[in-house]
C-alpha positions in Angstrom: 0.0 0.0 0.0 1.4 3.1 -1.0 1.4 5.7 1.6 1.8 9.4 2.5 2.1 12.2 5.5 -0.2 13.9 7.2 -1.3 15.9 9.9 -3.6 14.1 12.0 -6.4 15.9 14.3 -7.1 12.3 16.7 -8.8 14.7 19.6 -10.0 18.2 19.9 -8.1 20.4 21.9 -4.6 22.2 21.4 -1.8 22.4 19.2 -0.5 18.8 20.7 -3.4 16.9 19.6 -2.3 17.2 15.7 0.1 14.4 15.3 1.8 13.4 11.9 1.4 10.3 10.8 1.7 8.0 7.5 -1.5 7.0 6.0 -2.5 5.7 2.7 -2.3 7.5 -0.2 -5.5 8.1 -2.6 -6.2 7.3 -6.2 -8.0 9.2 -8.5 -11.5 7.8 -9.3 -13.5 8.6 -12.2 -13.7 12.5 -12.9 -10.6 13.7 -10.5 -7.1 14.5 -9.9 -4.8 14.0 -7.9 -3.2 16.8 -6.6 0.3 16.6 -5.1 0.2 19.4 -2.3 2.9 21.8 -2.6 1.7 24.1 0.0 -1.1 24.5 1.9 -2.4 26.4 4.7 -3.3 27.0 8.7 -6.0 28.9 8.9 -9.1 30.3 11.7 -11.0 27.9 10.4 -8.7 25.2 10.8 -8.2 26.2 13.8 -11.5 26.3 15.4 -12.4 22.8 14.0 -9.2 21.4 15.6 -10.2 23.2 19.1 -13.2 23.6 18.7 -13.0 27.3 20.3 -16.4 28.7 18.2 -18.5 31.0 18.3 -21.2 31.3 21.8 -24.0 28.5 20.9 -22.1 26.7 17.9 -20.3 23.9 20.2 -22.8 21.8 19.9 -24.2 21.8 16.6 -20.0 21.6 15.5 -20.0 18.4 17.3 -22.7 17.1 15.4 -21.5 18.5 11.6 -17.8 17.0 12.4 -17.7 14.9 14.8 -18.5 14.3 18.7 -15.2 13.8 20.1 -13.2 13.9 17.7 -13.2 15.2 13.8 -14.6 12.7 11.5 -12.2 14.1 9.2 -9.1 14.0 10.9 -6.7 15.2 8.1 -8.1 19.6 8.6 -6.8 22.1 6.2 -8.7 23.3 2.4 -6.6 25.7 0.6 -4.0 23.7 -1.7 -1.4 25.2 -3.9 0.2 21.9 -5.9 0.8 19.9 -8.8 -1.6 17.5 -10.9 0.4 14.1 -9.8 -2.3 11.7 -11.5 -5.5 12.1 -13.4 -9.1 10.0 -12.9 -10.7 8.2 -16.0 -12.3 11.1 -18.3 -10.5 13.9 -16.5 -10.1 16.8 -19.5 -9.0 20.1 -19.2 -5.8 19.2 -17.6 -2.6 17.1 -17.9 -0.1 15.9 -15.3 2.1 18.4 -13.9 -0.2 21.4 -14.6 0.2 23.6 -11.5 -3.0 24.7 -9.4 -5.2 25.9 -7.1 -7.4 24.0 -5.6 -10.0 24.4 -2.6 -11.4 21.3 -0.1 -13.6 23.4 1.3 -15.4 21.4 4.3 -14.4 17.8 2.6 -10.8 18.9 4.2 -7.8 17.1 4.0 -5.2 19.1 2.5 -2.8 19.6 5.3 -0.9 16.1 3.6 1.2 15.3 0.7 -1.2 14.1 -1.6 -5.5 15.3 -2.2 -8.0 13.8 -4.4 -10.2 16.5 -5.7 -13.3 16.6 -8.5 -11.8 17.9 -11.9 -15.3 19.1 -12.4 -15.2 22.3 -9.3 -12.9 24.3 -7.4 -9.3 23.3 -8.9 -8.1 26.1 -11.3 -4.4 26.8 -13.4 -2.1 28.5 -10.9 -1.3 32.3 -12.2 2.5 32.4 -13.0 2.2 35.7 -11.2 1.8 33.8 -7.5 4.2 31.7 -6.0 3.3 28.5 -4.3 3.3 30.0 -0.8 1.0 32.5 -2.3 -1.2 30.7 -4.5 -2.2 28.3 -1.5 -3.3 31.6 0.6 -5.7 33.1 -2.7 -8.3 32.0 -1.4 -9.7 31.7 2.3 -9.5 35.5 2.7 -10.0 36.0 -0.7 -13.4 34.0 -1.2 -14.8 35.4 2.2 -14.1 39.1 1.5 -15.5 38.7 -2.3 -18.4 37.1 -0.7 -19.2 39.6 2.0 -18.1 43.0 -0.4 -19.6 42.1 -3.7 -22.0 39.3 -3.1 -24.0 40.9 -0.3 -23.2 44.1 0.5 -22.8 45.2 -3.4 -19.8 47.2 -2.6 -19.8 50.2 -5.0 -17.0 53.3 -6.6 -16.9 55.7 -4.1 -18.2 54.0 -1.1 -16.1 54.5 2.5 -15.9 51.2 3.8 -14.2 50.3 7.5 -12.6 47.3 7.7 -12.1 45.4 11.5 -9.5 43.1 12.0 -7.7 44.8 8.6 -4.3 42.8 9.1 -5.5 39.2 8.9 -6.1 37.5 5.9 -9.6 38.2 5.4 -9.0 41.8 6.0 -5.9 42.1 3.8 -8.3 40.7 0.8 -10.9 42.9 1.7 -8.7 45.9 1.1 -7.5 45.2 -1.8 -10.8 44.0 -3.3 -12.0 47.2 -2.0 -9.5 48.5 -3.5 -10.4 47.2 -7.1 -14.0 48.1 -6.6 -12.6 52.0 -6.3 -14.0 52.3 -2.7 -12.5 54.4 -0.2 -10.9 52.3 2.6 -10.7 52.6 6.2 -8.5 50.0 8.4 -8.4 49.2 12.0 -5.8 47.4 13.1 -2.6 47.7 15.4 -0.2 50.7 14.5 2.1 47.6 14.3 0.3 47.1 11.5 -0.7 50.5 10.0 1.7 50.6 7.4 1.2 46.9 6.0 -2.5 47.9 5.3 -1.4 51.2 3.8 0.6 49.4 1.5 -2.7 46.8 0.6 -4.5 50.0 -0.1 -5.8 51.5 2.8 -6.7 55.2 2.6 -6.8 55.9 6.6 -5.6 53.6 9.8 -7.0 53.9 12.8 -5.2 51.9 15.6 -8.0 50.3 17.9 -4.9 50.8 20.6 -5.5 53.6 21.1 -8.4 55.2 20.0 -11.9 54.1 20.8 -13.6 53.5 17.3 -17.2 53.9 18.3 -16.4 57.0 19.7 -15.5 58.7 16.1 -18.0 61.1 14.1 -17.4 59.8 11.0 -19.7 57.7 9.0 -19.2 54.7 6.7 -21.3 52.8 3.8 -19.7 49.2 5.2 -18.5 47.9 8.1 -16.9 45.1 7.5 -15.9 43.2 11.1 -13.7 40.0 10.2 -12.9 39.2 13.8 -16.3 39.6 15.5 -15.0 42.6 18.0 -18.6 44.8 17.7 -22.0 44.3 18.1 -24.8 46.5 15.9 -25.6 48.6 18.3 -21.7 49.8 19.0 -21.5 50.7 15.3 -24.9 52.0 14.7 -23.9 55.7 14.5 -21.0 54.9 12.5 -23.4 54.0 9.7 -24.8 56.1 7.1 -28.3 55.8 6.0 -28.4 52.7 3.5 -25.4 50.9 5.8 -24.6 47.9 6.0 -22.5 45.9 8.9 -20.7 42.8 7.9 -20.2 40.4 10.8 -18.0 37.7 9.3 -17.6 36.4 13.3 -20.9 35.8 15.2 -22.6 33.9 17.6 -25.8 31.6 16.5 -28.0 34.2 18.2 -26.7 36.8 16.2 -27.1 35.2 12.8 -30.7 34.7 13.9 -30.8 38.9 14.9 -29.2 40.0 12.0 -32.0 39.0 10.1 -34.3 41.8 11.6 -31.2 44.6 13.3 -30.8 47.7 11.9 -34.1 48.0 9.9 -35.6 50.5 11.8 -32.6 52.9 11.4 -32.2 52.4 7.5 -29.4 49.4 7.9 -28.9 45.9 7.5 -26.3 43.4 9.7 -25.1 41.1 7.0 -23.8 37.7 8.3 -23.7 33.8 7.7 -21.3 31.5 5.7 -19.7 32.2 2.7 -19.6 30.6 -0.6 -16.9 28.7 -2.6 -17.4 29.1 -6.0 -15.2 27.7 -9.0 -15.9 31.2 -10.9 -14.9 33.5 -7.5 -11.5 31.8 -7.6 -11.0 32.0 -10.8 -11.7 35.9 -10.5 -9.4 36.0 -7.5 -6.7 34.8 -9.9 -7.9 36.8 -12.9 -6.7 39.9 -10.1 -3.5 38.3 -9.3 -2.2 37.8 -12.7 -2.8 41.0 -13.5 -0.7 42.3 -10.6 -4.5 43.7 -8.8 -4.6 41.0 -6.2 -1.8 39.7 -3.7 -2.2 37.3 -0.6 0.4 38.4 2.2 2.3 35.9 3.6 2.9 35.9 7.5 5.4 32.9 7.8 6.1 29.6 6.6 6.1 26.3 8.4 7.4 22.7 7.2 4.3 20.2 7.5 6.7 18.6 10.6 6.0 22.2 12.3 2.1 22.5 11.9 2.0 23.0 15.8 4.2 25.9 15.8 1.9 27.3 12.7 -1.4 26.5 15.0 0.3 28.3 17.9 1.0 31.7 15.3 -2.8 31.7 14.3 -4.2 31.7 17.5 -2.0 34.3 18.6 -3.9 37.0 16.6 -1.2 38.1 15.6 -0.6 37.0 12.3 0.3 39.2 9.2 -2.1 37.5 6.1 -1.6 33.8 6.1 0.2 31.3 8.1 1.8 28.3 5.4 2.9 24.8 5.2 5.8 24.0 3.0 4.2 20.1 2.2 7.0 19.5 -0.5 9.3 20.6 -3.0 8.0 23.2 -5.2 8.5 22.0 -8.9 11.2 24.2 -11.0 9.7 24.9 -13.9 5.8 24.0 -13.3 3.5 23.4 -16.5 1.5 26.3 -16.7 -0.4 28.0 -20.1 -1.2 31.1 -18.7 -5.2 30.6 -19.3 -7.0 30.5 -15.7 -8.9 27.5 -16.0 
């Protein structure tokens, strides 16, 4: 039986229950790839699956969707930068060694050597542009903020938009999406960090150290809070007629009150899960190769380290994303240019 690495979640709890272990490698069935995993990466979501740390009133209905004591996936992790190392009966489109993208999305498993995924959704060519570390990080912010900005809040030219938690990953896409979308952008975040999101595209910093946000005059067409640090009410004021507050972070009860805050006072609370869509990360990589788009890197851990890169994301303190280095990064990659 052939086999490969990978980093096994056999408990919930801290870094030490992810243990690294060699399990059998899959095949390709009918209709996939298989995808050997360059990089990958360690992210909130990761994370809080592992710990199960979520938010107030989703313990026990996480328990249910992965597992009761344990995750019925063991093998976390869904963003995958790598090479086509095999391809399933009928598999068109591409050819061993192409380099791509490819997202796991709940199905997991990407934080080993090897990942099956469907041909047919959520694998795309990997813009020449991006590096692997980079490529694997495209996505988790990326997806969420294109979600949130475009998908539901319909972020428009000329729109002030605040963005909470600006220096993680979802924050870092948001500004540059923003960016694209020709809004004006506002980021809150350490001064630590005040100049890395000036450099993403922020037009004004204000450092939640020390200044008390809800305590400003000015008002905003989105908030955007990736970290779940405000309630509605906080933030009301801050909100021009027609606002809209983005609460990437909640707990259960406030996904049911979003549904009906902020009406009476010309707003809406926007919240729920995201979407992973074939076409948004295409889009994503559309903006890369054209120079438009740019995951920030954090740091870089060898698959042998994936405690260390646990303990740097639940520090809060990351920088963008926190990467595995899974194997060998090809030399000279096949890649056509065309973002598949």
């Amino acid at each position: 039986m052939a086999t490969m690495r990978a980093a096994c979640v056999e408990r919930y709890g801290g870094p030490e229950v992810v243990q690294l272990r060699e399990v059998e490698k899959p095949r390709p069935k009918q209709g996939e790839l298989l995808i050997r995993v360059v990089n990958t990466t360690v992210n909130s979501a990761d994370w809080r699956i592992r710990s199960l740390e979520v938010p107030r009133g989703y313990g026990t209905l996480m328990r249910l969707a992965m597992g009761f004591s344990k995750p019925r996936q063991p093998v976390l992790g869904s963003e995958i930068s790598g090479v086509v190392e095999e391809l399933g009966e009928g598999v068109e489109g591409f050819r061993v060694g192409d380099a791509v993208i490819a997202v796991a999305g709940m199905g997991m498993g990407a934080h080993a050597e090897f990942k099956v995924m469907s041909a047919a959704e959520r694998v795309i060519a990997k813009p020449a542009s991006l590096s692997f570390q980079e490529a694997s990080a495209l996505c988790f912010g990326g997806l969420t903020a294109l979600h949130y900005l475009r998908a539901r809040a319909k972020v428009k030219a000329g729109e002030k938009l605040l963005v909470i938690g600006a220096s993680g990953a979802v924050g870092i896409a948001a500004i540059q999406l923003a960016r694209e979308f020709g809004a004006e952008v506002t980021a809150v975040c350490s001064g630590g960090n005040a100049e890395l999101v000036r450099s993403q595209g922020a037009r004004h910093v204000i450092d939640y150290t020390r200044e008390d946000l809800t305590a400003r005059s000015e008002q905003y067409d989105v908030i955007l809070d990736c970290v779940g640090s405000v309630e509605y009410g906080s933030v009301r004021p801050l909100l021009k007629q027609g606002g809209r507050l983005l609460r990437i972070v909640s707990s259960l009860a406030g996904q049911f009150t979003a549904l009906f805050q902020g009406r009476l006072s010309g707003h809406r609370v926007i919240s729920g899960v995201g979407t992973e869509r074939t076409e948004d990360m295409r889009y994503l990589a559309e903006l890369a190769a054209q120079g438009k788009y740019r995951p920030v890197i954090d740091s870089a851990f060898p698959l042998e380290g994936i405690r260390d890169a646990y303990t740097r994301v639940e520090s809060k303190r990351k920088r963008g994303s926190v990467v595995l280095d899974v194997s060998p990064a090809p030399v000279h990659p096949r890649a056509d240019g065309h973002i598949r």
